[in-house]
DSSP file (Angstrom, degrees, kcal/mol; ACC not computed):
  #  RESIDUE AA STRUCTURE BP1 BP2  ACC     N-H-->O    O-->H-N    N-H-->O    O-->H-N    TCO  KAPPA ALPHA  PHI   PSI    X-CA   Y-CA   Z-CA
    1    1 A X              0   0    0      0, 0.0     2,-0.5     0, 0.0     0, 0.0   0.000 360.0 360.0 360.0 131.1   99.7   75.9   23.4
    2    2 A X        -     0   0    0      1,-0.1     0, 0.0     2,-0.1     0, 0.0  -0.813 360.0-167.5-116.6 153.5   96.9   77.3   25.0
    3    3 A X        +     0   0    0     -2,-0.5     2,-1.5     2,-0.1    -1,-0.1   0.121  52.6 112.8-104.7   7.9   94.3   79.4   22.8
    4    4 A X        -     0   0    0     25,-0.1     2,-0.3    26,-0.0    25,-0.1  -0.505  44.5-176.4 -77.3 119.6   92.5   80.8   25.5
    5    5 A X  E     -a   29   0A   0     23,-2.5    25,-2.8    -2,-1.5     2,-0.3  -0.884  14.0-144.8-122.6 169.7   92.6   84.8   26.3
    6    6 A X  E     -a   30   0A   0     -2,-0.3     2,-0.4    23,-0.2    25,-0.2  -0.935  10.8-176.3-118.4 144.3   91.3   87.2   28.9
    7    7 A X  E     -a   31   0A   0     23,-1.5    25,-2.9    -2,-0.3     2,-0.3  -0.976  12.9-153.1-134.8 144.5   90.3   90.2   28.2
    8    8 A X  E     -a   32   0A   0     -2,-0.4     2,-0.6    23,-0.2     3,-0.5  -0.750  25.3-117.9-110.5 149.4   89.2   92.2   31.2
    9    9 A X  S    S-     0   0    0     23,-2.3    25,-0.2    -2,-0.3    -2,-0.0  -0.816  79.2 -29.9 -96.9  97.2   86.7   95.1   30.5
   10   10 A X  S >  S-     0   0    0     -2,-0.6     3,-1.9    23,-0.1    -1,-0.2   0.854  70.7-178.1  -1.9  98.3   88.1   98.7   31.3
   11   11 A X  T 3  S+     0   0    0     -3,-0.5    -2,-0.1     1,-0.2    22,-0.0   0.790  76.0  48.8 -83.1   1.4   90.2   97.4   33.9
   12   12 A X  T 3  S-     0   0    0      0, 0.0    -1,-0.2     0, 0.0    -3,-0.0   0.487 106.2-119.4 -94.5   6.0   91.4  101.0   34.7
   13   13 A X  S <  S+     0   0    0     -3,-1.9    -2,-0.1     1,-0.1     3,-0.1   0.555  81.7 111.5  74.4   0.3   87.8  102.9   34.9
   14   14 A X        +     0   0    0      1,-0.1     3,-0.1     3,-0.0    -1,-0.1   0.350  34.7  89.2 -96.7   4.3   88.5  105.0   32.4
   15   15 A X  S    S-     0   0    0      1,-0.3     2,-0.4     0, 0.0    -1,-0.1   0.975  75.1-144.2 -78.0 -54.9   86.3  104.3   29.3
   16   16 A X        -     0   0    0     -3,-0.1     2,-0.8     0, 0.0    -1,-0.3  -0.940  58.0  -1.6 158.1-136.1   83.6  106.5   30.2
   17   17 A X  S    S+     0   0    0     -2,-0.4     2,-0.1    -3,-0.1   120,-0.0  -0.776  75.3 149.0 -85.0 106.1   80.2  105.4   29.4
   18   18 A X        -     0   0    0     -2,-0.8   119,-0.1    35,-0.0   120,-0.1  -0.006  32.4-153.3-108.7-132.0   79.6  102.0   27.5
   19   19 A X        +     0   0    0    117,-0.1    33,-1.5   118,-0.1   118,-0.3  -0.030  26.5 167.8 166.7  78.1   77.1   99.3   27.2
   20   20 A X  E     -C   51   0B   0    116,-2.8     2,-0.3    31,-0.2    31,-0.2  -0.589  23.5-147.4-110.0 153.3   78.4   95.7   26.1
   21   21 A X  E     -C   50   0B   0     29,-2.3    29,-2.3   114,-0.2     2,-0.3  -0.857  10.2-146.6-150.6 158.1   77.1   92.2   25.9
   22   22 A X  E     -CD  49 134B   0    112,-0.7   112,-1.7    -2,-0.3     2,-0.6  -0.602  19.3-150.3 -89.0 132.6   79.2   89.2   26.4
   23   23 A X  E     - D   0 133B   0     25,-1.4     2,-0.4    -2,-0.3   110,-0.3  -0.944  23.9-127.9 -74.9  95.6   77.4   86.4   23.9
   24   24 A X        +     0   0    0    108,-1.6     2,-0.3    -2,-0.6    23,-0.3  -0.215  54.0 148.6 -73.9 119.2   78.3   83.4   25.7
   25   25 A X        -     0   0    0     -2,-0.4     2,-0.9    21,-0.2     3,-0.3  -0.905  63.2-104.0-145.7 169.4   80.0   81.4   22.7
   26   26 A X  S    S+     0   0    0     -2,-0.3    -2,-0.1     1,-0.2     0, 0.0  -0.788  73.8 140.3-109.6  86.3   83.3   78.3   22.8
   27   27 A X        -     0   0    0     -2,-0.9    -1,-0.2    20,-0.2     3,-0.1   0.479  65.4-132.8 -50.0 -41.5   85.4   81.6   21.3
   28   28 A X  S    S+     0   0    0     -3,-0.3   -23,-2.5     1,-0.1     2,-0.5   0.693  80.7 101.5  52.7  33.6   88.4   80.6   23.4
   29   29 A X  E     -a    5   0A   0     18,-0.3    18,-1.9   -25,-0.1     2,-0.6  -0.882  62.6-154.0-146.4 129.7   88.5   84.7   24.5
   30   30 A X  E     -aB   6  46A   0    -25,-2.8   -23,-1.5    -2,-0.5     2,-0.3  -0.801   6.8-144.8-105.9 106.1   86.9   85.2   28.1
   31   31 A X  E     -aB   7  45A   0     14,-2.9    14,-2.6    -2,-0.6     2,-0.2  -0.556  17.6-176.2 -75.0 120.3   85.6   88.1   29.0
   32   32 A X  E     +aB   8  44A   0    -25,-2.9   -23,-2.3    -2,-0.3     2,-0.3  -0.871   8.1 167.4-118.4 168.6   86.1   89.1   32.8
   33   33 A X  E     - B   0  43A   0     10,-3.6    10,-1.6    -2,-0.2     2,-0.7  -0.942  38.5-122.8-155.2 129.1   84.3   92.6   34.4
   34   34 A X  E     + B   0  42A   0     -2,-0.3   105,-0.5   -25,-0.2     8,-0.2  -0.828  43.6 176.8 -81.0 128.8   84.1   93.4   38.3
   35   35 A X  E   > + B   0  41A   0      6,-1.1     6,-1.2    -2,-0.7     5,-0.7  -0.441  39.1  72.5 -97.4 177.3   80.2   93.9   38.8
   36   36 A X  T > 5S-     0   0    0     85,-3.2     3,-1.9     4,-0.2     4,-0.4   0.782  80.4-122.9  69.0  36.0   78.3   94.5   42.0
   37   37 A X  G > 5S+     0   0    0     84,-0.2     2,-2.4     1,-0.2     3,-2.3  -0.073  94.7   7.7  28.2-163.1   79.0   97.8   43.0
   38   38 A X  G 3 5S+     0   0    0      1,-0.3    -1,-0.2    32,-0.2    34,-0.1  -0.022 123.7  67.7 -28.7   6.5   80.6   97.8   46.5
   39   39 A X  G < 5S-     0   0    0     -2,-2.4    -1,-0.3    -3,-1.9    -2,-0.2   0.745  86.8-147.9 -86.3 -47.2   80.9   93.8   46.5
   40   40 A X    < < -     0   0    0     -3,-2.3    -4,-0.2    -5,-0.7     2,-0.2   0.997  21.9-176.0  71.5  69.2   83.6   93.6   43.7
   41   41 A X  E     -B   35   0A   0     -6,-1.2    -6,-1.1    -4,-0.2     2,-0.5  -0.612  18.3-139.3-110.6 135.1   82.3   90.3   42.4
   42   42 A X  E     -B   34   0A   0     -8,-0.2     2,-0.3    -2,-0.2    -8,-0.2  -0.992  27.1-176.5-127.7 117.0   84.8   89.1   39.4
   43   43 A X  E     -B   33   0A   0    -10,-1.6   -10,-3.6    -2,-0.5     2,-0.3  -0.902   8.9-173.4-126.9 160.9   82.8   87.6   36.6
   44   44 A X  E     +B   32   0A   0     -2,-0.3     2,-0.3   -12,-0.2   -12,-0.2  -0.980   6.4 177.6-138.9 148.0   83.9   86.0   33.4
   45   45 A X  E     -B   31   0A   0    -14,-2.6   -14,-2.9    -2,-0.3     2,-0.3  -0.970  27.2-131.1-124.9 151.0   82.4   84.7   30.2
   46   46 A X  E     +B   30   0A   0    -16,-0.3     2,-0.3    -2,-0.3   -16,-0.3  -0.734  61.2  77.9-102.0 160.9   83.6   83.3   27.3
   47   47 A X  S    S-     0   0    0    -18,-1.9     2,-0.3   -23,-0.3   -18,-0.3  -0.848  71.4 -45.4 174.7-159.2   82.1   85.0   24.1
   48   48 A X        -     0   0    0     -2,-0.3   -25,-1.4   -25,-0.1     2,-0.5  -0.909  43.9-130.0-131.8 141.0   81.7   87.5   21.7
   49   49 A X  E     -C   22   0B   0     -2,-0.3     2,-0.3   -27,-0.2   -27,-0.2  -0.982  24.3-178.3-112.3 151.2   81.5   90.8   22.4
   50   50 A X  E     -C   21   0B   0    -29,-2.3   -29,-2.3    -2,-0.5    -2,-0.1  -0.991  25.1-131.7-138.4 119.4   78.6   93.1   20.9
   51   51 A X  E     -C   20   0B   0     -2,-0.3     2,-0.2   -31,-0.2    46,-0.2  -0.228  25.1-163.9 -50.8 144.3   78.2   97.0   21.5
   52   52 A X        -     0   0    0    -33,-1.5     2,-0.3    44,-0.1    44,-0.2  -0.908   5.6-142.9-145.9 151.4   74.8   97.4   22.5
   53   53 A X  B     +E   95   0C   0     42,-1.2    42,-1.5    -2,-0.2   -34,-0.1  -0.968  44.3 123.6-142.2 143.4   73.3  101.3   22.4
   54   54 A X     >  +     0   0    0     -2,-0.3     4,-3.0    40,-0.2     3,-0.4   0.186  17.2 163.7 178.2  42.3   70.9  102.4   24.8
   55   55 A X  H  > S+     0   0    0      1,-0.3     4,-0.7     2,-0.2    39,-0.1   0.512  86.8  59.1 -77.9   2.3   71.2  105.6   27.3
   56   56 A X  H  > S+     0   0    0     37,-0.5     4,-2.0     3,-0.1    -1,-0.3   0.807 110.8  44.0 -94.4 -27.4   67.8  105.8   28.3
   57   57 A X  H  > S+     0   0    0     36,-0.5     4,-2.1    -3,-0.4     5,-0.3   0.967 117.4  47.0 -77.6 -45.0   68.2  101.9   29.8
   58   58 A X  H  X S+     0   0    0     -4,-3.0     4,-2.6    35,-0.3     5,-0.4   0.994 108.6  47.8 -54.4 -44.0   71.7  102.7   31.4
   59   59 A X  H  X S+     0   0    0     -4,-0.7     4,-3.8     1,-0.3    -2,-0.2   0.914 117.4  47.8 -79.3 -34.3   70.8  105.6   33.0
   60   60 A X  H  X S+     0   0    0     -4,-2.0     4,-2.1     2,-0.2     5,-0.4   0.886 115.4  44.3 -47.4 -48.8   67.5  103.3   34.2
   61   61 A X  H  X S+     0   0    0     -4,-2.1     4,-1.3     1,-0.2     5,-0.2   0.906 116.2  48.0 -82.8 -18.0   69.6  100.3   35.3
   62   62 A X  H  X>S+     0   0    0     -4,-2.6     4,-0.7    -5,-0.3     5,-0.5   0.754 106.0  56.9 -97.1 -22.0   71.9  102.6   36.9
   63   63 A X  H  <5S+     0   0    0     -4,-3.8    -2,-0.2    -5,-0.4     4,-0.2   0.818 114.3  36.9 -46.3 -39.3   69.3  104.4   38.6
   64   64 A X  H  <5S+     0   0    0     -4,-2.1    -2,-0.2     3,-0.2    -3,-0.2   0.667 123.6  41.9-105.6 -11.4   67.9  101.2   40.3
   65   65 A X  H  <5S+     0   0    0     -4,-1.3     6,-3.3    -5,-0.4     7,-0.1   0.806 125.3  33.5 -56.6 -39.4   71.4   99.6   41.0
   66   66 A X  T  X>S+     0   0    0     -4,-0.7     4,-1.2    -5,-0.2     5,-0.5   0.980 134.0  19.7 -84.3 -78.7   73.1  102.6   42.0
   67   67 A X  T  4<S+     0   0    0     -5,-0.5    -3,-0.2     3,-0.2    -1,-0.1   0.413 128.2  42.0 -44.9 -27.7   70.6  104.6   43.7
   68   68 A X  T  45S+     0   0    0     -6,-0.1    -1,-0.2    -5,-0.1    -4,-0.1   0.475 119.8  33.9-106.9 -28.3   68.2  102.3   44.5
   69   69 A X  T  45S-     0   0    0     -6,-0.2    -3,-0.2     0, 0.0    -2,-0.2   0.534 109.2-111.7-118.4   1.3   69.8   99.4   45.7
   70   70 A X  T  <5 -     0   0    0     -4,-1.2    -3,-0.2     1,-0.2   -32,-0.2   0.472  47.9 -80.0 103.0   0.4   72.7  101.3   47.3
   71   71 A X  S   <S+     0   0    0     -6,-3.3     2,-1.6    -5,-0.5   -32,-0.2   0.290 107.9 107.2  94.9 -39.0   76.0  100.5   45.3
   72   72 A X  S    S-     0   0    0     -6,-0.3   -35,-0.1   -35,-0.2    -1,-0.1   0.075  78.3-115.6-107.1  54.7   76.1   97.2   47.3
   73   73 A X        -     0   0    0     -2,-1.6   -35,-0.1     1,-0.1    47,-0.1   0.325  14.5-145.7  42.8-173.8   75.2   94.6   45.0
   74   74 A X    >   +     0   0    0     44,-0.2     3,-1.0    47,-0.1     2,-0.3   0.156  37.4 150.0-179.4  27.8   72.1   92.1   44.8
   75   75 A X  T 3  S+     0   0    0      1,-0.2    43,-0.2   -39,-0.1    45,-0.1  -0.553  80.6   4.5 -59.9 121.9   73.5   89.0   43.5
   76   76 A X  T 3  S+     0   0    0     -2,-0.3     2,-0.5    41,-0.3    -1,-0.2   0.807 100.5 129.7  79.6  36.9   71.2   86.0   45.1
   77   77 A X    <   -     0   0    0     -3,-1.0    -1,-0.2     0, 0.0    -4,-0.0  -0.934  66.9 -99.0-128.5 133.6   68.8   88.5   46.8
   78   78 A X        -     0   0    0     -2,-0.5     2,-0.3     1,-0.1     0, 0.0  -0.001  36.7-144.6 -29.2 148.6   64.7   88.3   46.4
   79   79 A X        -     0   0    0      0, 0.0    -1,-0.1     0, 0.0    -5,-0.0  -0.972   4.6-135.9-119.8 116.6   63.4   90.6   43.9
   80   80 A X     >  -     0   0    0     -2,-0.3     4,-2.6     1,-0.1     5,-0.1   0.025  25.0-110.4 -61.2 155.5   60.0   92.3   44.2
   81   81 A X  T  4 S+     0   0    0      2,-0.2     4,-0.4     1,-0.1    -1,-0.1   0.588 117.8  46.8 -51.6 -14.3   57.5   92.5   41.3
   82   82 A X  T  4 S+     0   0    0      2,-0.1     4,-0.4     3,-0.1    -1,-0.1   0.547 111.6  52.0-117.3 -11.2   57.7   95.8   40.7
   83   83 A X  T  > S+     0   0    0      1,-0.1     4,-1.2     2,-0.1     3,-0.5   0.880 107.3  51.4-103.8 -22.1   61.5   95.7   40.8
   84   84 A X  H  X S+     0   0    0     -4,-2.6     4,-2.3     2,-0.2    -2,-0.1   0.805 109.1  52.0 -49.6 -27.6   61.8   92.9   38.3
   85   85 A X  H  > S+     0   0    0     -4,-0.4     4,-1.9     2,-0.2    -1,-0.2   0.536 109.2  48.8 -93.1  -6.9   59.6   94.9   35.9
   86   86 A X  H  > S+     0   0    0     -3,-0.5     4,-1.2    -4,-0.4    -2,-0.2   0.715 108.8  53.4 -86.3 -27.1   62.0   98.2   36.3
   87   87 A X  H >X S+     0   0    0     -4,-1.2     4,-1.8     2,-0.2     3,-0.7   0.966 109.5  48.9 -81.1 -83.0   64.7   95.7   35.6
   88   88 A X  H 3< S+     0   0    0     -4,-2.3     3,-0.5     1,-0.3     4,-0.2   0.817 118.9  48.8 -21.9 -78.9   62.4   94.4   31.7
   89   89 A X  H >X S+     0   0    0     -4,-1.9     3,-0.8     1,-0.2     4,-0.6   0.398 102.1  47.9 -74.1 -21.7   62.3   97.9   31.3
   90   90 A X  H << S+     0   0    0     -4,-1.2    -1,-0.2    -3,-0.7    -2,-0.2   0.819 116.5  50.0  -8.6 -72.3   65.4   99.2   31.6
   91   91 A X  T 3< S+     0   0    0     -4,-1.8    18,-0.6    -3,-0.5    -2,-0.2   0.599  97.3  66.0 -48.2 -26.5   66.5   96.5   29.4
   92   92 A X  T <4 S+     0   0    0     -3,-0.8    -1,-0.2     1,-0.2    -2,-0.2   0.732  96.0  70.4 -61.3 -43.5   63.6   97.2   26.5
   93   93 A X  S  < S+     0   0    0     -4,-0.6     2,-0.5     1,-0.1   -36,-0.5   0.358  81.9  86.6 -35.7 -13.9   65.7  100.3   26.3
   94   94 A X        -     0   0    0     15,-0.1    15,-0.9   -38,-0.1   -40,-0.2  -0.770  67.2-146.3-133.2  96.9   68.4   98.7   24.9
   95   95 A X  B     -EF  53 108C   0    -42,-1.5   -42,-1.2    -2,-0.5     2,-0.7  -0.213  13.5-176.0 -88.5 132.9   68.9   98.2   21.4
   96   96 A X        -     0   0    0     11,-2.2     2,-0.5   -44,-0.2    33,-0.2  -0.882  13.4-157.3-123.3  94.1   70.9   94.8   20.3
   97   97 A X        +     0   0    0     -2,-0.7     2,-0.3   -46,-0.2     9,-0.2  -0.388  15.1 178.2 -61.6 103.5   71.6   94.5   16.2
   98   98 A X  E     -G  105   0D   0      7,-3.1     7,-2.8    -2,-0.5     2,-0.4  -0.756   1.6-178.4-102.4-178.9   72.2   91.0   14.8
   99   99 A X  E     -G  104   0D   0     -2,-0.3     2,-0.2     5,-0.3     5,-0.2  -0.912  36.3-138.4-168.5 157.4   72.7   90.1   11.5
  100  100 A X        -     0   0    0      3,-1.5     3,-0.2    -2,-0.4     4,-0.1  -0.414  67.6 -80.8-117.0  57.0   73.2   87.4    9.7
  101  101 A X  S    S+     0   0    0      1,-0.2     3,-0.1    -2,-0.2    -3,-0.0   0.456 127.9  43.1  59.6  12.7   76.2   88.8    7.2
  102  102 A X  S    S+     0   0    0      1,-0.8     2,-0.3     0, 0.0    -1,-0.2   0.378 114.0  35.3-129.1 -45.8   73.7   90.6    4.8
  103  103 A X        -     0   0    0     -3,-0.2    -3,-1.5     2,-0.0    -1,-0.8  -0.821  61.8-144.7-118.6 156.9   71.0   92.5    7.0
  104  104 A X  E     -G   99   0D   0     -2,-0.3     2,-0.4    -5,-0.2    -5,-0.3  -0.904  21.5-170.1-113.4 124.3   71.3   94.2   10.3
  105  105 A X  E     -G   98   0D   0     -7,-2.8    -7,-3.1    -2,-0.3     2,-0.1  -0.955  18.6-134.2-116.0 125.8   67.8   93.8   12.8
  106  106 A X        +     0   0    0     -2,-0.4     2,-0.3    -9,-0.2    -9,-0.2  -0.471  29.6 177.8 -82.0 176.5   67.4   95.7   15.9
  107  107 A X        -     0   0    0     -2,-0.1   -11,-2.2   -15,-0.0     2,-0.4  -0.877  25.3-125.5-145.9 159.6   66.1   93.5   19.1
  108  108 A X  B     -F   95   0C   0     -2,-0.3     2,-0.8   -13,-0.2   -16,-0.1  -0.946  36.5-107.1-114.6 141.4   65.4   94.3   22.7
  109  109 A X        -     0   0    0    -15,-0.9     2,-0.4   -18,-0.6   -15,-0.1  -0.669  27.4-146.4 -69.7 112.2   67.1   92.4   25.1
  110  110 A X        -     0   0    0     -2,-0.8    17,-1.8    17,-0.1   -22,-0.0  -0.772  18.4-112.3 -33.4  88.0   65.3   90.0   27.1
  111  111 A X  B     -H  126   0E   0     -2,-0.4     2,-1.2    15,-0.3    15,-0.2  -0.067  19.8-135.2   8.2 109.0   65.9   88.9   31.0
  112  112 A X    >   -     0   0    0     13,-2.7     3,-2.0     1,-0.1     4,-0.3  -0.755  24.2-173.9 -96.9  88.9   67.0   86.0   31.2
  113  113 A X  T 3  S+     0   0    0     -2,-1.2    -1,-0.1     1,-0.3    -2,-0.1   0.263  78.7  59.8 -74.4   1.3   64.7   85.0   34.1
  114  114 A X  T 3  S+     0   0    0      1,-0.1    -1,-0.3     2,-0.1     3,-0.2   0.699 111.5  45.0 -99.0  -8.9   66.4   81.2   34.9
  115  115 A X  S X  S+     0   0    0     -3,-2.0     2,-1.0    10,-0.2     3,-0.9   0.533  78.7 120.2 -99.7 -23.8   69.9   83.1   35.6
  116  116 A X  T 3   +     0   0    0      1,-0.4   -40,-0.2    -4,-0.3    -1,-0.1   0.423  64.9  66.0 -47.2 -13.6   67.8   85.8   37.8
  117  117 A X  T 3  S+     0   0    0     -2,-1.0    -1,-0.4     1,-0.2   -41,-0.3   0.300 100.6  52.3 -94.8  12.7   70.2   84.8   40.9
  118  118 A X  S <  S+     0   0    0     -3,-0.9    -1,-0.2   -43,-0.2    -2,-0.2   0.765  76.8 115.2-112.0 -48.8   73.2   86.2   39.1
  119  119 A X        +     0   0    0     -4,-0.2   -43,-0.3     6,-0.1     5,-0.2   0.057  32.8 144.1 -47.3 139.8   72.1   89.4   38.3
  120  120 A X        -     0   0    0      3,-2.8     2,-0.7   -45,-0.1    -1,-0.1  -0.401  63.9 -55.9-124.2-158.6   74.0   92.5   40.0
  121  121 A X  S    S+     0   0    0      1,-0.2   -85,-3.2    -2,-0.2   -84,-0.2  -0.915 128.7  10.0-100.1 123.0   75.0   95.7   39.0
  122  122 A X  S    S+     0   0    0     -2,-0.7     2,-0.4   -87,-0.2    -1,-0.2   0.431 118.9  80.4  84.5   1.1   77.2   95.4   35.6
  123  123 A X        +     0   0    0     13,-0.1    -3,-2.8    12,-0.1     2,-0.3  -0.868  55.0 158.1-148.1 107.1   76.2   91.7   35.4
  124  124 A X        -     0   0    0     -2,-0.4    11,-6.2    -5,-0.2     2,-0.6  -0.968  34.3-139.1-117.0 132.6   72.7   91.1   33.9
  125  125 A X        +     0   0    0      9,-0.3   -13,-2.7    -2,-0.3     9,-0.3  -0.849  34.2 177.8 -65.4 100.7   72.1   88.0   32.5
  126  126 A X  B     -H  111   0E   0     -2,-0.6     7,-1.2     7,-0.4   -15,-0.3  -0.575  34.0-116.7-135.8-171.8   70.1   88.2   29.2
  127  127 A X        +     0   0    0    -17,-1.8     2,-0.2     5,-0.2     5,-0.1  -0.612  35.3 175.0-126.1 146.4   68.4   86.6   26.2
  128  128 A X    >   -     0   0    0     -2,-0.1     3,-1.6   -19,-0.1   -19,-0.1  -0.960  47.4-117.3-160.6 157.1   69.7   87.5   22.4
  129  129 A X  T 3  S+     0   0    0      1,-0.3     3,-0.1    -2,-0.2    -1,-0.1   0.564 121.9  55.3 -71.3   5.4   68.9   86.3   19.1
  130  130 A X  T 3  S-     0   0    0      1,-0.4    -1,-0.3   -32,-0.0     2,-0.3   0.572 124.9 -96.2-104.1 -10.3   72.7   85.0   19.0
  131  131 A X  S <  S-     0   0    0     -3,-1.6    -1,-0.4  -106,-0.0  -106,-0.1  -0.862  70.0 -14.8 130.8-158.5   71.9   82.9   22.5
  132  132 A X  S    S+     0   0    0     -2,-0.3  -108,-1.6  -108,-0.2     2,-0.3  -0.144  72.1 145.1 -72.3 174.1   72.3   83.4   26.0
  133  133 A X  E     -D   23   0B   0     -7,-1.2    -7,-0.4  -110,-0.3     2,-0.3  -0.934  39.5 -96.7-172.2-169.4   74.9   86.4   27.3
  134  134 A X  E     -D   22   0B   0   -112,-1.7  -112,-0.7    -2,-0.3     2,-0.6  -0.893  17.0-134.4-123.1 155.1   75.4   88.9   29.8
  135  135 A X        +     0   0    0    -11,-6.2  -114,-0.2    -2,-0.3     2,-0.2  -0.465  30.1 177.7-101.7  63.0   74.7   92.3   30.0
  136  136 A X        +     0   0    0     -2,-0.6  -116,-2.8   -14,-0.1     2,-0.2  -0.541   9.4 170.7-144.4 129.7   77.8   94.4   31.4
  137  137 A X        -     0   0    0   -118,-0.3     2,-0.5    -2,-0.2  -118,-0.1  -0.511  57.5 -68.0-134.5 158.4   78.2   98.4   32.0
  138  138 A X        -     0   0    0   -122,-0.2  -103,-0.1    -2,-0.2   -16,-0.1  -0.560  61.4-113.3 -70.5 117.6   81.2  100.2   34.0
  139  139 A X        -     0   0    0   -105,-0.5    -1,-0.1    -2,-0.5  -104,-0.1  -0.252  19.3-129.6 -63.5 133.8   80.8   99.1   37.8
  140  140 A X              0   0    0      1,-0.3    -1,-0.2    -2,-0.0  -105,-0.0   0.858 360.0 360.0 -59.4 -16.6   79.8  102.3   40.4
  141  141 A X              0   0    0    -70,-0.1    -1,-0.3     0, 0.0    -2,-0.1   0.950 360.0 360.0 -84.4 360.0   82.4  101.6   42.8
C-alpha cells in the first residue's frame, strides 16, 4: 500500500492571495506548486505545511519577481547584491510561528543561501526553526 499523497497547491488559481511554507519533513504528503512565472517549473516537497502571514513581504517578493524580473523566472541565474538583499528583506517581512505544543513564537524567515540556485518566483528556499523548507505564494502566470 503506498502512503504517499500529493497535494498540489491551488491547482485551479483561484485561492486568491496566500503565503505557505512547505517544512521539508519524511511526512509521506508531497507538496507540488508550479513556480517561475512564465517558465511553469513543477516543484515538489515533502512536508508540513505552515500558513505564514506577511503582505508587506508578498507584495515585495512579488514586486521584484513580477515586475522586476519580468514574470520569466530566475531559477539558476546570478544574483546581484542589492537584489539578494531585496530578496532578505522581503522575506524579514514574513512572520513564521512555531511552537513547541504549549507556546507560540514569531520568527522571520531566513534565505536559505546554499539552495540560492533554486529560487524562482513562488519557490524560495528558506531557513525555519522547524528545519529547512520552501517558501511558496500563487504563481503570476
Amino acid at each position: 500500500m503506498d502512503l504517499h499523497r500529493f497535494v498540489f497547491l491551488d491547482p485551479d488559481g483561484t485561492a486568491g492571495r496566500w503565503l505557505y511554507v512547505v517544512v521539508a519533513a519524511p511526512t509521506g504528503v508531497h507538496y507540488q506548486q508550479q513556480y517561475g512565472g512564465t517558465s511553469c517549473h513543477q516543484g515538489e516537497l515533502q512536508g508540513f505545511l505552515v500558513p505564514v502571514t506577511g503582505p508587506d513581504g508578498l507584495t515585495a517578493l512579488r514586486t521584484l519577481f513580477e515586475r522586476d524580473f519580468r514574470g520569466a523566472g530566475t531559477q539558476h541565474r546570478p544574483w546581484s547584491g542589492s537584489e539578494l538583499d531585496r530578496l532578505r528583506d522581503a522575506l524579514r517581512g514574513i512572520t513564521y510561528w512555531a511552537c513547541d505544543g504549549d507556546a507560540e513564537e514569531p520568527h522571520e524567515l531566513r534565505l536559505d543561501e546554499d539552495r540560492l540556485t533554486e529560487t524562482d518566483e513562488a519557490w524560495v528556499p528558506v531557513l525555519t526553526p522547524d528545519g529547512p523548507g520552501v517558501l511558496v505564494w500563487p504563481n503570476s502566470d
